[in-house]
N, C-alpha and C positions, 0 to 999 in steps of 0.2 A: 820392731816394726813401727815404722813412726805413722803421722795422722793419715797421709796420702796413699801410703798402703793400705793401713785399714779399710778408709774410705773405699778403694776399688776391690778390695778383697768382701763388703756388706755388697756392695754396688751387684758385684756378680754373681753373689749368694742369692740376692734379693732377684734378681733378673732370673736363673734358673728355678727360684721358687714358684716365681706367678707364672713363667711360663711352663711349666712344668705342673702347675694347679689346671691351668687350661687345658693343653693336654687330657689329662686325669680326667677333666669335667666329661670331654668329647668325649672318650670313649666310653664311659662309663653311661653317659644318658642318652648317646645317640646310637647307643651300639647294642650293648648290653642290657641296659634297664629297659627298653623301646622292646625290648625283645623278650622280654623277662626272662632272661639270664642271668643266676647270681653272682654276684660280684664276688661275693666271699667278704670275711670279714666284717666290722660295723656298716660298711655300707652295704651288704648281703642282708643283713637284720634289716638295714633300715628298709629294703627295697621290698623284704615280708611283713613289713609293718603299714609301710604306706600301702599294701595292697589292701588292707581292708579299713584303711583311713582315708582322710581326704588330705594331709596333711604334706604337703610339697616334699617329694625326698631330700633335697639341698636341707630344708631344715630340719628333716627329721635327722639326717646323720651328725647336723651339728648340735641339737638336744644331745644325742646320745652318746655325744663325744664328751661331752661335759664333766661327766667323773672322772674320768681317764684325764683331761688339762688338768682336773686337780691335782691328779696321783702324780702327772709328771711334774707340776708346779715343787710338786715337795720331792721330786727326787731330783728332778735336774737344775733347777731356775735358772736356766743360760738363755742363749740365744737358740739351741734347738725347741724350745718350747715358744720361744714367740712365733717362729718361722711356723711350727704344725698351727699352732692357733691359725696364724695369715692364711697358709693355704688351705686348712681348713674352710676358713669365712670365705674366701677368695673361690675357690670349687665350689660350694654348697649354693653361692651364688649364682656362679656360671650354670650349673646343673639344672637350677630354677629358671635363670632367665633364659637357656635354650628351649628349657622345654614350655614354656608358657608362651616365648615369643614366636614359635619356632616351631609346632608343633606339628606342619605339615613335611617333617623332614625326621619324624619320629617314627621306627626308627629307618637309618638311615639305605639300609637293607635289610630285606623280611628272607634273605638265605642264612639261615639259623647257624650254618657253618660255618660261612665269611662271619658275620657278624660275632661270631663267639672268637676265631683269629685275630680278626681285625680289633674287637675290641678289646679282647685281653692283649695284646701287644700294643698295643696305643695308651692303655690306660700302664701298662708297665714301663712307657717311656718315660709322662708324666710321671709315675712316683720315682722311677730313677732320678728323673732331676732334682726332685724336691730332695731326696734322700741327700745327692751331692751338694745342693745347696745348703744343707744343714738343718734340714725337716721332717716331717712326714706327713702322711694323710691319716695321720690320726689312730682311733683304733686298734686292732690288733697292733698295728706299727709302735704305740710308744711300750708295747708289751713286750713287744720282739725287739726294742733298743735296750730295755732292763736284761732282757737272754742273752743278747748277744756280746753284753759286757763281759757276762760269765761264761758264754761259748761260742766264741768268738768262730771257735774251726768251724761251727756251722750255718751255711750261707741263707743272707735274710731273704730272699726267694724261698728258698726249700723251707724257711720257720712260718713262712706267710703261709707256703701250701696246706703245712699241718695245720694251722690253729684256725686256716679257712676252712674246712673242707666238712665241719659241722654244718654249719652254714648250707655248702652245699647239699647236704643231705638232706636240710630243712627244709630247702626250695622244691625237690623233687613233692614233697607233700603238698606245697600250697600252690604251685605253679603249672600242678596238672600233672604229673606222671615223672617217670624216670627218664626221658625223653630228656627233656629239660635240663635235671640234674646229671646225666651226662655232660651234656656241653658246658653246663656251669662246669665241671672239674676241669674239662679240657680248656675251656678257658684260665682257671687257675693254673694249669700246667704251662700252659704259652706264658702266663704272667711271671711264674718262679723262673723258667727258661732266660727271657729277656731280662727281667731284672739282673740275673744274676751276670748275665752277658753283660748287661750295662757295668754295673755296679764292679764286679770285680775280671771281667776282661779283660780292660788296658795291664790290671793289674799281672798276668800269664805273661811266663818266659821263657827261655830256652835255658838247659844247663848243657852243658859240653866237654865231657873228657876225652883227650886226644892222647894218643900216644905214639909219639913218631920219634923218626931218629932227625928230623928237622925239628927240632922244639924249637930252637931259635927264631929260626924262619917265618915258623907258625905265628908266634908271638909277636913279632914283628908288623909282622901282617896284620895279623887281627887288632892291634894298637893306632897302626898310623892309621890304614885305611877305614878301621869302621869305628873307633873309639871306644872299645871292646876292652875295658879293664880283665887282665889275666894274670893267675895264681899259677905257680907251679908247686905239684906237688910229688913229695920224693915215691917212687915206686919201684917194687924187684918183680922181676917175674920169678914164679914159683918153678919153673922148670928150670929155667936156665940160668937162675939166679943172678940174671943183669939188671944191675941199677940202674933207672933212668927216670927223667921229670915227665911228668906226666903234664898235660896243661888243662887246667878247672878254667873254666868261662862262663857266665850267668850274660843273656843278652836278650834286648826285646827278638820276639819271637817273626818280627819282618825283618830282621837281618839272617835268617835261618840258609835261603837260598845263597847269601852272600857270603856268609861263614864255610859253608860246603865249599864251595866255589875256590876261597882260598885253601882251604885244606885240600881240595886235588891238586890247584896245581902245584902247592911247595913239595906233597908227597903223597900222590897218590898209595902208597900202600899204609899209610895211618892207618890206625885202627879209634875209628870214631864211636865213641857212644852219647848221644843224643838223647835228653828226657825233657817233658815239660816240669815247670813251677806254678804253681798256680800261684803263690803271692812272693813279692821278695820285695825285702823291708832292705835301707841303707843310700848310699849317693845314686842318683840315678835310678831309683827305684820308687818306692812306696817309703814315706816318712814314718818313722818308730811312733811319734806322736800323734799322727790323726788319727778322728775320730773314725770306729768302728762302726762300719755303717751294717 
C-alpha cells in the first residue's frame, strides 16, 4: 500500500470515527442520560456517579476511562488505541457541550419508550462507526476487543449486552425503581440488535446447493449473468446410485431473488437447498486479515 492509500484509508477512518463519536454523543445525552436511562457499561457508571456529583458526565466517563487507555496502551499500542482515546475526548466533549449549551432540548423526548429506542439505536450507530473506523468508546469496548480476540464466534453486541447489564441493575437502585431499569436493558437490547446488524450484516450470505440435470446451464448462468463464483461438487444418490455434480454457490444475499430466478428457468424441477452464512472470509467476501471487530 503506498503513501496515497494509506493517506485515504486514516482519511476514512478518521471521518467514521468523529462522526460516529457524534452520533454516540446524541444519543446517549439527549436521549438516554436526559432521561435517566442507563447506558450500560463505563458510561452507565458514569451516568450513577454524576447523579450524586456535580461533576459533568463527558468528564466523568473520560476520568474513568483512564485505566482502561492504560491497559490497552500495553496491550495493543496501534492505531486502535489512538482512535478510542480521539473519540473518547471527541464524545465526552460533545456530551458536555450539548448538554451545558443546549439544555432546553434535554431530553429530547420525555416518552420513556421512544426515547430508550431511539436512543439505543442512535448511540449503536455511533459506536458501529467508530468500531469500523478502528476504535471504540472506551470502556467495556477495549475489554470486549481483549474477548473477542479469543472468541471471536461471539458477537461484540451480544459481549457488550453481558458485561452491560450489571450496570443496568445498578440504575434500577439509584434511578428510582425498576421502571427505569427495564428500559435501560431494553435499550441495551436495541444497542447489541443494531450493532451487530451494523457490524457484521454486510458481512451474511447465501450458500446454495443445486442439483439438476442442467448443471451446466446453471453454472453458466450464475457466472456470466451475476458474477457468482461456482464449485462443483461430485455427488450419488443413495437410491439410485446416479452420479452427478452437484453446484456449491456462496453469494451476497441481494442476489437471492436472482439466483431463484435463474435456477427455474434452466430447470425448473432442481432440487434447491438454500441456507444463510453469517460470515465468509476469501475474494469477494470478508478479508482473512482484518481486524476482529
Amino acid at each position: 500500500m503506498d503513501k496515497r492509500e494509506k493517506a485515504l484509508v486514516f482519511i476514512k477512518e478518521f471521518l467514521l470515527v468523529t462522526v460516529g463519536s457524534f452520533i454516540y454523543a446524541v444519543g446517549l445525552s439527549m436521549f438516554l442520560d436526559a432521561n435517566n436511562i442507563s447506558a450500560g457499561g463505563i458510561a452507565g457508571l458514569a451516568m450513577i456517579v454524576t447523579y450524586f456529583t456535580r461533576i459533568d458526565l463527558g468528564l466523568m466517563i473520560f476520568l474513568m476511562n483512564l485505566p482502561l487507555f492504560i491497559a490497552g496502551w500495553i496491550r495493543f499500542r496501534n492505531k486502535f488505541l489512538f482512535y478510542t482515546i480521539y473519540a473518547i475526548a471527541l464524545s465526552s466533549y460533545i456530551i458536555d457541550f450539548l448538554g451545558n449549551r443546549f439544555p432546553q432540548y434535554m431530553p429530547l423526548t420525555r416518552d420513556l419508550m421512544l426515547a430508550t429506542i431511539a436512543g439505543g439505536a442512535i448511540m449503536s450507530v455511533g459506536m458501529s462507526m467508530i468500531y469500523l473506523g478502528g476504535g471504540s468508546v472506551g470502556g467495556t469496548d477495549i475489554i470486549i476487543k481483549f474477548l473477542r480476540q479469543k472468541h471471536n464466534h461471539i458477537g461484540t453486541g451480544t459481549l457488550s449486552f453481558i458485561m452491560d447489564f450489571t450496570t443496568c441493575v445498578l440504575s434500577c437502585f439509584v434511578f428510582g425503581g425498576y421502571e427505569l431499569g427495564i428500559y435501560a436493558a431494553l435499550a441495551l437490547y436495541v444497542q447489541g440488535i443494531v450493532m451487530d446488524k451494523m457490524l457484521y450484516g454486510s458481512n451474511e450470505a447465501k450458500l446454495i446447493f443445486i442439483i439438476s440435470t442442467k448443471t451446466q446451464e446453471v453454472s453458466t448462468r450464475l457466472l456470466n449473468d451475476l458474477g457468482i463464483g461456482v464449485t462443483w461438487l461430485e455427488g450419488t444418490g443413495a437410491y439410485t446410485e446416479e452420479r452427478r455434480k452437484v453446484v456449491f454457490a456462496a453469494f451476497r444475499k441481494q442476489n437471492y431473488q436472482r439466483v431463484r430466478q435463474i435456477v427455474k428457468e434452466e430447470d425448473p424441477e432442481a432440487f434447491m437447498i438454500v441456507t444463510s452464512a453469517t460470515e465468509i472470509f476469501g475474494l469477494g467476501f470478508r478479508d482473512h486479515f482484518a481486524d476482529e471487530l
